[in-house]
Backbone bond lengths (Angstrom), bond angles and torsions (degrees), N, CA, C in turn:
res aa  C-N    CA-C-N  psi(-1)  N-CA   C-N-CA  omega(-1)  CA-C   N-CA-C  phi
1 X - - - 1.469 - - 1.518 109.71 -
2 X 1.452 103.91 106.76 2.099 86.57 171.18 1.339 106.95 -102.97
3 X 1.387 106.12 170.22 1.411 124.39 -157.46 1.482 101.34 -72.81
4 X 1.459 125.80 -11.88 1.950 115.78 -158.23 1.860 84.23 -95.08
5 X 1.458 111.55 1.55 1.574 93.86 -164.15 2.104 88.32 -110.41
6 X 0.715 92.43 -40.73 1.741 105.20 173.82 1.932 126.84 -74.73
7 X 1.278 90.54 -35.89 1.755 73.71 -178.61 1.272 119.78 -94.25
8 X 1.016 125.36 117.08 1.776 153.93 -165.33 1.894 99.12 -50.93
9 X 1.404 119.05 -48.12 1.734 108.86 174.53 1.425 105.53 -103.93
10 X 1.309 132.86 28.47 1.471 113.43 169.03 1.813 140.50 -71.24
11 X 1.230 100.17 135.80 1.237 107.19 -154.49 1.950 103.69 -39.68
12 X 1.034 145.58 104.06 1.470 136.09 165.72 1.019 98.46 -132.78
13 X 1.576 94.28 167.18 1.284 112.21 -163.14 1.948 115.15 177.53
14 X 1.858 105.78 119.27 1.621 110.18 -149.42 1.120 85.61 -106.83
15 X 1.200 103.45 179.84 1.875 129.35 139.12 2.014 96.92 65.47
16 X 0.716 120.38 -121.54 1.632 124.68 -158.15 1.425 92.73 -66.54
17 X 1.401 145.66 -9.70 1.402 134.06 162.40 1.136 102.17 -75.30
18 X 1.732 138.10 -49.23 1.284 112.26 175.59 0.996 127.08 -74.32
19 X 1.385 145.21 8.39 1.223 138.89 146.09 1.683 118.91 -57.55
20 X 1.457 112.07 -4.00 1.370 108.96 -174.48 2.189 123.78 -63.49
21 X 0.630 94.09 164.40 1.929 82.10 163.06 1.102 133.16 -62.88
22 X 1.449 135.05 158.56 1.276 147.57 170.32 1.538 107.42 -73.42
23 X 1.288 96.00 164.59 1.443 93.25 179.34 1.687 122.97 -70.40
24 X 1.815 109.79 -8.72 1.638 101.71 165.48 1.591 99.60 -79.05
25 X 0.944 127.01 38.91 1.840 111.24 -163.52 1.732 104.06 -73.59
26 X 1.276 96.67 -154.30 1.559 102.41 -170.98 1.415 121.18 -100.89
27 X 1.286 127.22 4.64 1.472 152.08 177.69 1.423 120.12 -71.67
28 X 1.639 100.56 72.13 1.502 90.02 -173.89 2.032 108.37 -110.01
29 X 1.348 103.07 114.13 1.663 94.14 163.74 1.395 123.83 -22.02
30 X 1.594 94.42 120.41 1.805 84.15 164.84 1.870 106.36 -74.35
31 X 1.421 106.59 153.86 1.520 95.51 171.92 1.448 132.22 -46.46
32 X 1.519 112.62 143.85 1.497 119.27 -170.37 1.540 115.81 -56.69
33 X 1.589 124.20 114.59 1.152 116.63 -154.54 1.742 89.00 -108.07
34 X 1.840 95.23 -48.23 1.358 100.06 -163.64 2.016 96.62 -71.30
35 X 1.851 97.65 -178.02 1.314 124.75 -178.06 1.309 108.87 -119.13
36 X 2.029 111.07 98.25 1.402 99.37 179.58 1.422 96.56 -104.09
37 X 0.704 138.71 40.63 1.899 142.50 -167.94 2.119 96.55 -63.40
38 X 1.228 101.86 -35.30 1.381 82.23 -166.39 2.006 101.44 -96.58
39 X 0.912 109.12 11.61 1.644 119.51 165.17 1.003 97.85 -101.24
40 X 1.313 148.52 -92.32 1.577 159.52 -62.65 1.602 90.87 -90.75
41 X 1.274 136.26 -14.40 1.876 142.85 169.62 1.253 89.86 -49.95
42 X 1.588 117.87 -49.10 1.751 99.59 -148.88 1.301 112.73 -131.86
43 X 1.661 113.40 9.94 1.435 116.11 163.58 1.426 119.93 -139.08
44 X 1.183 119.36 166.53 1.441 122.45 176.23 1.547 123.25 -115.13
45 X 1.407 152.25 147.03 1.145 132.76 -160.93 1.716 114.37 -136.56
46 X 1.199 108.39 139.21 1.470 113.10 -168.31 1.605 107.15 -146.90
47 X 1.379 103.41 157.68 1.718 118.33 -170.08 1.422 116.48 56.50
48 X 0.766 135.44 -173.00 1.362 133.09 -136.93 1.837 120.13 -66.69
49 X 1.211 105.83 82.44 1.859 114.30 -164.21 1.259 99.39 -39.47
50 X 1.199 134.05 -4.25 1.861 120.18 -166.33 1.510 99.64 -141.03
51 X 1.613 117.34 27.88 1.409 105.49 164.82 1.619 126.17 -100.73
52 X 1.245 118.45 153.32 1.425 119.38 -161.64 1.367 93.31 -79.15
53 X 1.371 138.97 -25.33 1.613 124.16 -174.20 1.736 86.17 -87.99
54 X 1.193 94.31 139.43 1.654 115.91 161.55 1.452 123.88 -133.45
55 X 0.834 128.87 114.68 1.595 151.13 -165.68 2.019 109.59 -108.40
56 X 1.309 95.41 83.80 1.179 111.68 177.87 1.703 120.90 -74.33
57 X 1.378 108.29 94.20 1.327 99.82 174.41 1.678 132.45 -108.74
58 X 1.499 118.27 162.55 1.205 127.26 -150.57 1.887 85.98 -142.55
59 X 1.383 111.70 95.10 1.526 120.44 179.25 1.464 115.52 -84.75
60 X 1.549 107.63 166.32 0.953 121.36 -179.39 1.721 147.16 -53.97
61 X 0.838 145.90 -171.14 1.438 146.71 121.70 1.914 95.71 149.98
62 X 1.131 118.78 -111.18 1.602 123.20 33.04 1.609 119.24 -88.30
63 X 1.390 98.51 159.26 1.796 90.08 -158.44 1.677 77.45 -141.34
64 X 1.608 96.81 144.92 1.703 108.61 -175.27 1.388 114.51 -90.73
65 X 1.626 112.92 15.73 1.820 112.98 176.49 1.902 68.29 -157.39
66 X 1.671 84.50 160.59 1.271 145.58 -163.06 2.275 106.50 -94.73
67 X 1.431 81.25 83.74 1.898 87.76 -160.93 1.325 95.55 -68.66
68 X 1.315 124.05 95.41 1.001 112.39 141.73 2.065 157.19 -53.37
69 X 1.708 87.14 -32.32 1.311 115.67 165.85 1.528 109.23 -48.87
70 X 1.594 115.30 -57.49 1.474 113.24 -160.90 1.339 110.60 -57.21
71 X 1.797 104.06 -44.33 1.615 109.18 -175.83 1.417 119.88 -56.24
72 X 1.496 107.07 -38.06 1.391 115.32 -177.45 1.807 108.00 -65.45
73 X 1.181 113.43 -44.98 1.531 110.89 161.42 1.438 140.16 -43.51
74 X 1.628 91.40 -41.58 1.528 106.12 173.67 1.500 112.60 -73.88
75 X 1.223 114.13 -35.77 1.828 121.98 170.63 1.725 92.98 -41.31
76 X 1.474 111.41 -71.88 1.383 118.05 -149.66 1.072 100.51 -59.80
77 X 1.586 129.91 -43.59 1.385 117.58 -161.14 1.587 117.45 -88.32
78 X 1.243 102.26 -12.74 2.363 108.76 159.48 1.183 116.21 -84.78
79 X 1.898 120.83 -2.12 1.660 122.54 -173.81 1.728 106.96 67.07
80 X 1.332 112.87 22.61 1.708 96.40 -156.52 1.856 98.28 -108.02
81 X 1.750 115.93 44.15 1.268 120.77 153.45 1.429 128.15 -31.12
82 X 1.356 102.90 -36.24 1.683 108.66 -153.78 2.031 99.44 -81.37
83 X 1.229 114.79 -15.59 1.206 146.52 154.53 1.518 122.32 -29.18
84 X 1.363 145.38 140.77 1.459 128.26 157.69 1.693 85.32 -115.22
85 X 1.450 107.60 129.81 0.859 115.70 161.80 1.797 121.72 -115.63
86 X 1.092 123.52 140.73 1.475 135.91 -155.87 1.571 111.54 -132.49
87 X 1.459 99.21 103.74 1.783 119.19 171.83 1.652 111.46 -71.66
88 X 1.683 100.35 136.05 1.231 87.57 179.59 1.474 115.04 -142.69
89 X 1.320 99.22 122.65 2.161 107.81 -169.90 1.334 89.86 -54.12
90 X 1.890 95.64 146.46 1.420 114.33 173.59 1.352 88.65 -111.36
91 X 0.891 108.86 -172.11 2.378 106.79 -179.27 1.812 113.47 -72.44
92 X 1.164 105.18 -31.04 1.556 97.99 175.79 1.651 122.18 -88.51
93 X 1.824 96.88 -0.40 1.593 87.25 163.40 1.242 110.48 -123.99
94 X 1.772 121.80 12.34 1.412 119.79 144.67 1.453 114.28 -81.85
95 X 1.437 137.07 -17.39 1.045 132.93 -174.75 1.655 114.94 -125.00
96 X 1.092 138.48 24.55 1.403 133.73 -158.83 1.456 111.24 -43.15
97 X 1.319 154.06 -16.51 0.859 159.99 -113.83 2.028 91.75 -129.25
98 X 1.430 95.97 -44.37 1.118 117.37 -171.40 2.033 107.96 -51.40
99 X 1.354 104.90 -32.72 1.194 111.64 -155.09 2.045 97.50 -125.86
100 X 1.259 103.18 24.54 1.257 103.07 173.77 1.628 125.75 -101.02
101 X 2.129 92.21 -29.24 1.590 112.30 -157.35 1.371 107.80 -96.68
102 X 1.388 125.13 -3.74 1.323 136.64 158.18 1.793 117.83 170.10
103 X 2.033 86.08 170.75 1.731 75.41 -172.17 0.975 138.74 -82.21
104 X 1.239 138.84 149.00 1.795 141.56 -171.25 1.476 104.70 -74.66
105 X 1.347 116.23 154.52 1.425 110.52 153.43 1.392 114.30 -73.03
106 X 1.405 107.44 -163.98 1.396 132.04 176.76 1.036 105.62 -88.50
107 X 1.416 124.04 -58.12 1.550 118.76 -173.41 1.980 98.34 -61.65
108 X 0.974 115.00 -39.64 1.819 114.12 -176.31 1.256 105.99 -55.64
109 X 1.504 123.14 -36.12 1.435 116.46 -163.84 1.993 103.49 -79.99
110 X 1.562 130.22 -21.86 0.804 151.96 172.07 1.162 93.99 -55.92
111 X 1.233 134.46 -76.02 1.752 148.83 -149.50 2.005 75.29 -71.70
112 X 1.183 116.31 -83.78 1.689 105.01 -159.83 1.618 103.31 -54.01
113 X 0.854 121.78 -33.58 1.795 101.80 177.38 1.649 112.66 -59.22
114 X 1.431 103.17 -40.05 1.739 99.01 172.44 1.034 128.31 -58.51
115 X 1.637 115.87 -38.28 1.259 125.27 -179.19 1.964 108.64 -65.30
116 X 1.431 123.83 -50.14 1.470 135.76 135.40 1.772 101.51 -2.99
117 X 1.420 98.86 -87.36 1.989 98.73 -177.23 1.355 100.24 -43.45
118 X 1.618 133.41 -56.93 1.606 115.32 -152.29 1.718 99.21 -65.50
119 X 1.685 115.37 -31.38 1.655 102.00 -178.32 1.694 122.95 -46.34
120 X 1.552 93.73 -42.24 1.342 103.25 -175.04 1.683 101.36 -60.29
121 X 1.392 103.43 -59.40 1.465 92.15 -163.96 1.627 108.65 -46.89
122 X 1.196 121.28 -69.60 1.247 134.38 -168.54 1.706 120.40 -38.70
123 X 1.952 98.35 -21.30 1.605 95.88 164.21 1.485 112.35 -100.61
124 X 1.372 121.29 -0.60 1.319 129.73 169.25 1.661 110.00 -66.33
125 X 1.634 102.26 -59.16 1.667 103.30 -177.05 1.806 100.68 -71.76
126 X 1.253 112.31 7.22 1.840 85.91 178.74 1.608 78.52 -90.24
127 X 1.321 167.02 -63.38 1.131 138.39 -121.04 1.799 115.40 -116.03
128 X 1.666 88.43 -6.05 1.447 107.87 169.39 1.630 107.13 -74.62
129 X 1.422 124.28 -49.72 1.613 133.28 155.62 1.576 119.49 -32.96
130 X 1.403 104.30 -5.95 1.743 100.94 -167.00 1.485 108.88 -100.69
131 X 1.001 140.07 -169.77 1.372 119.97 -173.37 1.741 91.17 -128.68
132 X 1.446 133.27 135.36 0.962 127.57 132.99 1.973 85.51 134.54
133 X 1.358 104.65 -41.60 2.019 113.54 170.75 1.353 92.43 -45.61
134 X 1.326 92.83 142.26 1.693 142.84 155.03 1.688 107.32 -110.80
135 X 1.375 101.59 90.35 1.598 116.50 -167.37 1.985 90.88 -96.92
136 X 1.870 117.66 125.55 1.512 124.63 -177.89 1.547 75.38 -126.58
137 X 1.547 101.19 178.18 1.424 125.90 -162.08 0.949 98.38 -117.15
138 X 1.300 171.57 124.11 1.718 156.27 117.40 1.769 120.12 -38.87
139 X 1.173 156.96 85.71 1.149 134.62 147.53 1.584 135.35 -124.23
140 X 1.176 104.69 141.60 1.519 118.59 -141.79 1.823 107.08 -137.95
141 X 1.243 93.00 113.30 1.719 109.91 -171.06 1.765 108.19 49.89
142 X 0.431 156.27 -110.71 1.855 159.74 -169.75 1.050 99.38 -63.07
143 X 1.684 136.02 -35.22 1.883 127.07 -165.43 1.933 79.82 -96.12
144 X 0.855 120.60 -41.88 1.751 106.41 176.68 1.942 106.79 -30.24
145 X 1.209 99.95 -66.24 1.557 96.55 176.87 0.979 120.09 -70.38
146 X 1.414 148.63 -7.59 1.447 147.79 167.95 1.474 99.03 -88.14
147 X 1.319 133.51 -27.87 1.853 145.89 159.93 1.400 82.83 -27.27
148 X 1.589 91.81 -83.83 2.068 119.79 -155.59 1.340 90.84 -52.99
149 X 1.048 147.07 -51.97 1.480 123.82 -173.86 1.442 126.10 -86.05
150 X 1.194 95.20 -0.93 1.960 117.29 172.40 2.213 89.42 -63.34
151 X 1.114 80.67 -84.64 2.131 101.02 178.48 1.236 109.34 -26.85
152 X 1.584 107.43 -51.21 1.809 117.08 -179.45 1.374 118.48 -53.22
153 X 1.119 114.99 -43.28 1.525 146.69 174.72 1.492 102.20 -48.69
154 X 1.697 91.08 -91.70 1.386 108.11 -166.55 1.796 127.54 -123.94
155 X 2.032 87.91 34.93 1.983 89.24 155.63 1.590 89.99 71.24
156 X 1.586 123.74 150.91 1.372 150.63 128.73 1.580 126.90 -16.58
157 X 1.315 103.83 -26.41 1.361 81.84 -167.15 1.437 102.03 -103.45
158 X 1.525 129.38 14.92 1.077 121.44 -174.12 1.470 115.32 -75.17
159 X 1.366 108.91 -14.97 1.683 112.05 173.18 1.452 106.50 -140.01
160 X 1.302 130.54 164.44 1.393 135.77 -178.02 1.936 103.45 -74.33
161 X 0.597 123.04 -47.18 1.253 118.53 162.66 1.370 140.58 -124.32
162 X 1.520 114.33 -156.85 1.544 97.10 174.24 2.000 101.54 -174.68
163 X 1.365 123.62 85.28 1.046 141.47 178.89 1.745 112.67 -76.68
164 X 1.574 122.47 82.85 1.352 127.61 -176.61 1.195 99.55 -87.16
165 X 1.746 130.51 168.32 1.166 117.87 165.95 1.790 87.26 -164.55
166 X 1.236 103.55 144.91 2.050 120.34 176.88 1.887 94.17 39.01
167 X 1.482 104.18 61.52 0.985 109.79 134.58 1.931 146.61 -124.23
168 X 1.087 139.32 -164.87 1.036 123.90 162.03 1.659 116.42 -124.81
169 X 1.332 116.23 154.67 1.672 121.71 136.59 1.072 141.99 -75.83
170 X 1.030 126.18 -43.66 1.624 147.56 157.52 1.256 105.17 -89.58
171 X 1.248 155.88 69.10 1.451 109.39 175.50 1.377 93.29 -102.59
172 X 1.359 112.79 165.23 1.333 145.27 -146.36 1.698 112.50 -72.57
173 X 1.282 107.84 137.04 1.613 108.21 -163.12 1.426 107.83 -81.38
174 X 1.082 95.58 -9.13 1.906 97.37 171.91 1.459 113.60 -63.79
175 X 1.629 112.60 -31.74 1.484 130.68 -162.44 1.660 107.93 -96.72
176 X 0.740 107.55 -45.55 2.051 131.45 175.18 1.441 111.64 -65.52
177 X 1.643 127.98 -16.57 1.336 108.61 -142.58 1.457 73.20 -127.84
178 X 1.452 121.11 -58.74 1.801 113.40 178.52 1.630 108.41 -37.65
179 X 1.281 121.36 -36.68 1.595 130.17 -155.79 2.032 97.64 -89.92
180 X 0.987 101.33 -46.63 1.636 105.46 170.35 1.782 91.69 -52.63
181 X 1.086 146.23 -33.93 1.458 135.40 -143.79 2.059 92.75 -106.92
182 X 1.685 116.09 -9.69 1.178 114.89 -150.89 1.331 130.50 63.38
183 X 1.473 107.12 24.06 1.870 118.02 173.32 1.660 95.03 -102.29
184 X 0.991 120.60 170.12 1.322 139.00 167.98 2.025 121.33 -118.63
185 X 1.993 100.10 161.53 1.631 87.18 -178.39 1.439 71.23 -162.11
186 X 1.382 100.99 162.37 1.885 126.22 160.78 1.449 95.95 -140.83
187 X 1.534 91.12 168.80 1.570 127.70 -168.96 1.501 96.00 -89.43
188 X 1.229 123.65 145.39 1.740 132.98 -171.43 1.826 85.43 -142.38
189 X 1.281 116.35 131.05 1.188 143.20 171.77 1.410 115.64 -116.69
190 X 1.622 111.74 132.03 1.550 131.66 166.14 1.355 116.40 -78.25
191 X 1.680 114.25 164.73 1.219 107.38 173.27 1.721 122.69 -46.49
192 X 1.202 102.55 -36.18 1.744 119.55 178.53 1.395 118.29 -59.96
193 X 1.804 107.48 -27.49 1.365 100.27 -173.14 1.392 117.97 113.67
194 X 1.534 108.95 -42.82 1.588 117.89 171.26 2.089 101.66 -62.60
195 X 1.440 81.20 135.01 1.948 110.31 170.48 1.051 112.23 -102.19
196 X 1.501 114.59 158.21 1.274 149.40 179.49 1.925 95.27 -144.29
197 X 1.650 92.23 140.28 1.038 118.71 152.33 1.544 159.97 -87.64
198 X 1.511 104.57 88.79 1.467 111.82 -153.19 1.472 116.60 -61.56
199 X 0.962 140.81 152.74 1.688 134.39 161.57 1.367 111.29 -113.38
200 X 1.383 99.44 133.18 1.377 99.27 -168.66 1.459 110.07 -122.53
201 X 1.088 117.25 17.58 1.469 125.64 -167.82 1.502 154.45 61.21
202 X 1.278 128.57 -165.87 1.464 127.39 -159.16 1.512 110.45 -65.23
203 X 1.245 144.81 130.41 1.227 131.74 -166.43 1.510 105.68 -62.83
204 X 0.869 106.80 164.99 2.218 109.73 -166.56 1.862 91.91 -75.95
205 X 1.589 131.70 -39.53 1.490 130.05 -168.74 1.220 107.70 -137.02
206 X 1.596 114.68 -173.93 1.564 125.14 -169.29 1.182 104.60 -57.22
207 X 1.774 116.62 -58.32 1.426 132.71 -164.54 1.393 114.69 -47.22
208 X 2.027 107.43 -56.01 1.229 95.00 -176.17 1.269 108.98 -98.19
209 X 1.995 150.54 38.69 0.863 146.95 101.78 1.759 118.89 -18.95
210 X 1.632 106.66 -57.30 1.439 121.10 -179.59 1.326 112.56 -51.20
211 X 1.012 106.16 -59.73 1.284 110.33 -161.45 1.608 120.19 -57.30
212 X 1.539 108.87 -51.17 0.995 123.87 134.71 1.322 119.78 -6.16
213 X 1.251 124.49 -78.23 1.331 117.29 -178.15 1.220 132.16 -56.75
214 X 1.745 106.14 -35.92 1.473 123.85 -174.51 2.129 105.52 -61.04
215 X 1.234 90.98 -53.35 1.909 104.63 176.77 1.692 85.95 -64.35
216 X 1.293 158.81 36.85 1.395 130.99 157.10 1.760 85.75 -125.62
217 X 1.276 119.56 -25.81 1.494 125.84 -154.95 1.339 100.62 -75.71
218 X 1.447 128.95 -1.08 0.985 144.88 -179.19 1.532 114.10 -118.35
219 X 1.461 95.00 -65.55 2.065 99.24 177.66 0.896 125.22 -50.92
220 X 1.770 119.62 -16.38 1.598 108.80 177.13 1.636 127.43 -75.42
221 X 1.673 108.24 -6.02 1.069 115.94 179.15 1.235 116.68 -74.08
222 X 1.626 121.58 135.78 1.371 143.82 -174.41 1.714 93.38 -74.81
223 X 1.392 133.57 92.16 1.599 120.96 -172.82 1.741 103.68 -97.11
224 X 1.112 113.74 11.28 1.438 104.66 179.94 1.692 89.77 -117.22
225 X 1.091 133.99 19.36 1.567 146.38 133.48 1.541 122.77 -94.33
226 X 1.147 104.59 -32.63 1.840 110.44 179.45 1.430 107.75 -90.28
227 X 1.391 111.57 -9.73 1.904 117.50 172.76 1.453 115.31 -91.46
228 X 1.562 109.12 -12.59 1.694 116.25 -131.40 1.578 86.86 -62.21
229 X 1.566 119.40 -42.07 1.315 125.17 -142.98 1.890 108.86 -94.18
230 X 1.348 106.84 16.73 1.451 122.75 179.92 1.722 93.91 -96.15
231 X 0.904 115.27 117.42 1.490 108.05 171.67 1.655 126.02 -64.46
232 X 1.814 105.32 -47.98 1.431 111.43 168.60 1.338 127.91 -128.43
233 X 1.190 129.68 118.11 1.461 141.81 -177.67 1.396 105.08 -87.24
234 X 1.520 127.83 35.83 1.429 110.83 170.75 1.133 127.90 -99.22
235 X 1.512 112.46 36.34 1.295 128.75 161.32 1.886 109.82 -83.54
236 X 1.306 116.52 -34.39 1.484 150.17 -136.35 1.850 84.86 -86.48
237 X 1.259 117.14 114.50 1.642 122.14 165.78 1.692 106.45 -114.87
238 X 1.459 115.36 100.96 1.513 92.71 -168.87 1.857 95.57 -132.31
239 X 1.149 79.71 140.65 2.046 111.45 -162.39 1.709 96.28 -87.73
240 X 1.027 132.87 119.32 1.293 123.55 159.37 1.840 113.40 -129.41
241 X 1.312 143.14 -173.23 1.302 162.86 -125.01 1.500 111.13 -176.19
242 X 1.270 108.51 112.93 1.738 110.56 175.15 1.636 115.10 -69.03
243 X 1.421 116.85 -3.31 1.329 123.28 -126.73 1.484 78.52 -143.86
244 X 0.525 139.53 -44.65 1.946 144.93 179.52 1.408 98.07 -4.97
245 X 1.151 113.49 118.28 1.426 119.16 151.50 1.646 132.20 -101.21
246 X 1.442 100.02 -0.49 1.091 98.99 175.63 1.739 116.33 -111.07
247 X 1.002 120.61 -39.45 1.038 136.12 161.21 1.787 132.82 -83.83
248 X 1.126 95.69 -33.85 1.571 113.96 178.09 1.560 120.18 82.66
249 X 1.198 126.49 152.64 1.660 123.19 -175.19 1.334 111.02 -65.68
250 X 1.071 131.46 161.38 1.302 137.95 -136.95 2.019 84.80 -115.44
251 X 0.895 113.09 129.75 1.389 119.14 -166.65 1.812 104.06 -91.45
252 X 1.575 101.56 150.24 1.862 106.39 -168.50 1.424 116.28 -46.31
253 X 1.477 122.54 -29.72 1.338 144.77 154.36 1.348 110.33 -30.08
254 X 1.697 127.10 -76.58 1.146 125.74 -171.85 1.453 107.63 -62.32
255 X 1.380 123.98 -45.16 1.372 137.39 -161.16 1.898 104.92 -57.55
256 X 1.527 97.05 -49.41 1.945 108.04 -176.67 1.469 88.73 -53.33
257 X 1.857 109.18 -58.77 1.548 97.14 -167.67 1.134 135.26 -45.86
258 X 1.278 114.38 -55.76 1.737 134.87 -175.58 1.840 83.69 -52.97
259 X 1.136 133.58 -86.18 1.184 137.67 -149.07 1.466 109.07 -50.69
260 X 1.546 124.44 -52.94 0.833 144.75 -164.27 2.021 92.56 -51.34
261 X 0.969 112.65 -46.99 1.468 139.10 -164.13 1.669 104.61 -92.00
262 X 1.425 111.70 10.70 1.489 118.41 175.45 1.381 131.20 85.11
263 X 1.810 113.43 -14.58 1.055 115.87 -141.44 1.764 94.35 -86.12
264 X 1.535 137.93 169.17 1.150 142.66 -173.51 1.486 92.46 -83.90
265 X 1.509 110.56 141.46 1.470 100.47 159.13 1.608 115.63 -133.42
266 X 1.301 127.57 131.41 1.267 123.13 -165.19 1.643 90.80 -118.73
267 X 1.317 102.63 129.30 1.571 120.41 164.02 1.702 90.23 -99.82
268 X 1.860 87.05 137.95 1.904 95.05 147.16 1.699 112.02 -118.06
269 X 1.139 101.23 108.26 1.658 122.27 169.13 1.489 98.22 -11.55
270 X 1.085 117.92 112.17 1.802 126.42 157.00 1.376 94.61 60.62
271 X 1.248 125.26 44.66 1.597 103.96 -174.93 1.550 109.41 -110.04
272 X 1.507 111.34 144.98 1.026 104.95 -176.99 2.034 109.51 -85.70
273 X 0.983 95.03 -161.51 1.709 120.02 174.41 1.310 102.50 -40.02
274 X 1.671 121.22 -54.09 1.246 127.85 -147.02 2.161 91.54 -100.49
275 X 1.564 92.05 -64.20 1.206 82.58 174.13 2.118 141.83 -62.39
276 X 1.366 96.45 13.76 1.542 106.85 178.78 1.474 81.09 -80.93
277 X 1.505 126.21 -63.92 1.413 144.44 -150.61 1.924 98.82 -34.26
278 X 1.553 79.77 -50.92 1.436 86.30 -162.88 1.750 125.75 -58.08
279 X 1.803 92.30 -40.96 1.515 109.72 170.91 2.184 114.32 -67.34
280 X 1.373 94.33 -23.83 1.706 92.69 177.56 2.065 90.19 -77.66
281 X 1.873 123.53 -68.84 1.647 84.41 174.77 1.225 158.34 -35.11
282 X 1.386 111.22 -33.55 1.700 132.29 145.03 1.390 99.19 -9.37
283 X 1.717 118.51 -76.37 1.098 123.95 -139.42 1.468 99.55 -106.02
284 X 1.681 142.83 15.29 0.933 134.58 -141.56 1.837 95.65 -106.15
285 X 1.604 111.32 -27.90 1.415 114.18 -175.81 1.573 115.69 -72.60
286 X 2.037 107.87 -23.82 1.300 104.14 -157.84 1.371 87.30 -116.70
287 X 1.538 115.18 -10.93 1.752 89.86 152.11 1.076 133.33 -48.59
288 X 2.031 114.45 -79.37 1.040 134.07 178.27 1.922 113.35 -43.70
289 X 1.272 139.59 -25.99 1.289 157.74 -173.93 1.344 90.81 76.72
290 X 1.176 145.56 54.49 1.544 146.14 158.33 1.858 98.85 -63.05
291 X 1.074 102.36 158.62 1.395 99.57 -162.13 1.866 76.10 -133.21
């Protein structure tokens, strides 16, 4: 069993991402102007070190290292160089080690996913503290729910925006509750569109037992109850897939909510996991106003 066929938020991503560059591509840092000395533990930094838009992201999987590759892809394939964009370790890709030598509970994977949200925040307020940054959020399949619990936490206004994409609010306890246990499931779609939930079982090792847990330590939260008390989400641009197999389509429930609450909502027609990804880069340059 490998993990790209089993884990329900892993970072993927088709079609106009692989058109992106190789790793000789054309993406070269301008020299390091800014001072991340009091981050640099828990993030990494790419595209333009001295630009005032900063695009703070919180990636997918959960994945036990810190992908740098994907982000750098996703730069190339929105053109959004002119950008500093900023990676940021959640605990299992500052610590992998942590989640190799045995299994966590459920309640543990809860406590390390939070600790995950405070990283983000804490590299959010270093560039929100700066004078002149335009600090946006990035999160995308697994950082989508560390997003939603970023807001839950600490409200909208902690960053100028907030670009989610193939995530959920509800998602479904059929999907959340195998993964709390370190089993795995995906979404199986009919010609019509209506899903069923497959189970696919116990992860094959410790790690992806973990991981497992970490993506439930999050999904079990009811977020259209943990949002209720935010009045406006029209900071909130969130990309979803009718077709999702990993996550699943975002049900009429979430959709009234988010909207109801201001937030943008972009469906991609039949799209799966990979192809939502693609329709949220589309929109990732003229979100952020990267020029």
């Amino acid at each position: 069993m490998k993990r790209v066929a089993i884990t329900y938020v892993l970072f993927t991503f088709s079609g106009l991402a692989l058109l992106s560059c190789k790793k000789d591509d054309n993406t070269t840092p301008s020299p390091k102007v800014n001072t991340f000395e009091a981050i640099e533990d828990i993030a990494t930094f790419h595209g333009n070190f001295d630009g005032d838009i900063v695009v703070v992201n919180t990636q997918g999987g959960p994945l036990p290292e810190l992908d740098d590759d994907t982000l750098t892809n996703f730069i190339n394939v929105s053109e959004s160089q002119s950008a500093l964009f900023v990676n940021v370790h959640q605990v299992q890709t500052k610590n992998p080690s942590q989640f190799t030598e045995a299994d966590i509970t459920f309640e543990e994977a809860k406590q390390y996913d939070l600790e995950s949200v405070a990283n983000l925040k804490r590299v959010v307020n270093h560039f929100k503290n700066q004078e002149g940054k335009t600090v946006y959020v990035l999160g995308i399949s697994f950082g989508a729910f560390v997003t939603q619990e970023l807001i839950a936490l600490h409200g909208t206004d902690v960053a100028d925006s907030f670009l989610i994409m193939v995530g959920r609010l509800n998602i479904d306890e059929g999907i959340w509750r195998p993964y709390s246990e370190g089993k795995f499931a995906m979404f199986a779609y009919n010609t019509d569109g209506n899903y069923t939930i497959n189970l696919l079982g116990e992860g094959e090792n410790i790690e992806d037992r973990n991981m497992a847990r970490l993506a439930a330590g999050l999904g079990y939260n009811r977020y259209t109850e943990r949002l209720n008390s935010i009045n406006d989400l029209s900071k909130v641009i969130y990309v979803y897939g009718n077709r999702d197999e990993q996550v699943g389509p975002l049900s009429a429930e979430e959709v009234d909510f988010l909207k109801g609450k201001n937030a943008k909502v972009e469906l991609s027609v039949s799209g799966t996991h990979g192809s939502a990804i693609d329709v949220g880069l589309r929109l990732l340059k003229e979100t952020f106003g990267i020029k």
